[in-house]
Phi, psi and omega in degrees: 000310174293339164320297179284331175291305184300327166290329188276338165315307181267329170318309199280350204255298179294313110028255215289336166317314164295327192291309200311314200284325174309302196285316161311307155322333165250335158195078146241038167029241207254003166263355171308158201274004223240336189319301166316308204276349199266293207293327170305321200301303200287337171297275181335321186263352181272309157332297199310302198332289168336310205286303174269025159267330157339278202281306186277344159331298222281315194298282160010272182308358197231355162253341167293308177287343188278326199260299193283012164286344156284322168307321167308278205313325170305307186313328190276335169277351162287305198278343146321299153295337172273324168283341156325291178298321178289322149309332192275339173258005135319287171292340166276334168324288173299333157276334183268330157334298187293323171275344193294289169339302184273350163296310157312289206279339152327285204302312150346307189273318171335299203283341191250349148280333167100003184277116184266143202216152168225143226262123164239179162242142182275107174243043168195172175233112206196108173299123167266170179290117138100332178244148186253323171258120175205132200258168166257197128212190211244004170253152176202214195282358160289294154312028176088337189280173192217185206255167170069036185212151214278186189181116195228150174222190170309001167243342183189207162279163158242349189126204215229134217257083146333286180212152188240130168254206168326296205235348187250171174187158175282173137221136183271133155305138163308289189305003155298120168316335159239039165279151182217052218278128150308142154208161174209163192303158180279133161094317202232218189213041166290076218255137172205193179210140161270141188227138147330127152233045160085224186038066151078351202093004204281331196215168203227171140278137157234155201226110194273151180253013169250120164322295197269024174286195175259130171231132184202146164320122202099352166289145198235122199238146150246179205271130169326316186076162184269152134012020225070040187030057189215115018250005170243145196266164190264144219073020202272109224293152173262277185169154202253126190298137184267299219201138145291134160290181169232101166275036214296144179070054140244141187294003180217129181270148176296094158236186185217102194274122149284082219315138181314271221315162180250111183286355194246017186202055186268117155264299161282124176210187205214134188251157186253134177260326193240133174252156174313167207254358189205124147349082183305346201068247164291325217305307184289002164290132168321143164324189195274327181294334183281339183311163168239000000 
């Protein structure tokens, strides 16, 4: 019992000591005597403050990154997906560029053979019974083609129309082993014929049927033409002979060509519906300098 009157007593003591030093304190402002023990105080209590913001941040910032990580991963699969779209219209940017590019020199050769023609894309690689290289493309008799008709693109010949439907059409390669193009030599009235020997397309055979003209590397053959011109109309660029063979005592001389078209990399082509009223002859080859 005395116990508890004496607490309350210095309790009640202790009180009024605070109460007196607060109310000195506030006014006698910045001359209190009191200053030095207050600036301790706020150093001391300022520091704990610190201390535990120091230790609960890290914890703080690791429950903050725990509730917004799913919104990051959205974000981040967003801007993934928007660079995705931008790339892809980049690369379409560039294929269409590449075909614009391959479209002009279609016509370019078109308009300077005299060949009327209608524009496709090859969108398969597609083996046939009896062929080994052959393409699809994207015109058929809705468009005007028909089976047997030359099928070319802006550096050259490329082949021939195998068979055509409604919206599609075949095409055999120049560069097939059992393709078979008329040609003839640049400048003169040397006639032979060219076959597929396979290697990717990189070289065709041409096979002169005068043993004894001249053939020499660097020689430049266009296509001969056909029959009513089916299935290849005549002047069309071919390729320019890499290496002569020596056939000595055969009746036909050998070379090996290099095809303008790059057959192993074909997009844009053209097939001619109409053939010229004339042999350009020479007229569509490229300079000499434009040669590949």
């Amino acid at each position: 019992m005395r116990d508890s009157r004496r607490a309350r007593l210095i309790l009640g003591v202790l009180l009024a000591a605070a109460l007196v030093i607060l109310t000195v304190d506030h006014r006698t402002g910045e001359s209190s005597p009191l200053r030095p023990l207050r600036a301790a105080g706020s150093y001391l209590f300022g520091t704990a403050e610190q201390f535990g913001g120091g230790v609960l941040r890290p914890v703080s910032t690791f429950v903050h990154a725990i509730l917004t990580a799913p919104a990051s991963r959205e974000r981040i699969e967003a801007l993934k997906a928007e660079n995705a779209k931008l790339r892809a219209g980049l690369l379409a940017g560039k294929l269409n560029a590449d075909r614009s590019k391959e479209l002009d020199r279609l016509v370019g050769l078109a308009g300077a053979g005299g060949y009327k023609v209608v524009t496709g894309n090859v969108v398969a690689r597609r083996g046939q019974p009896g062929f080994e290289d052959a393409v699809q493309i994207d015109i058929g008799t809705n468009d005007g083609v028909r089976s047997e008709m030359t099928v070319l693109n802006g550096d050259g010949l490329v082949g021939r129309v195998l068979h055509a439907s409604a919206r599609t059409s075949t095409v055999v390669l120049l560069s097939d082993p059992a393709s078979a193009a008329g040609a003839r030599l640049e400048g003169g009235k040397e006639i032979g014929v060219v076959h597929g020997v396979g290697e990717h397309g990189r070289l065709v055979q041409f096979r002169l049927l005068d043993s004894t003209a001249a053939m020499a590397r660097g020689g430049r053959i266009v296509s001969f033409g056909s029959q009513h011109a089916r299935p290849y109309v005549p002047g069309v660029p071919i390729g320019v002979i890499e290496r002569v063979e020596s056939t000595p005592g055969e009746l036909t001389r050998i070379a090996y060509a290099r095809p303008y078209a790059d057959l192993t990399a074909l997009d844009v082509v053209g097939v001619v519906v109409e053939a010229p009223k004339r042999d350009p002859r020479d007229a569509v080859l490229p300079s000499k300098e434009g040669s590949r």
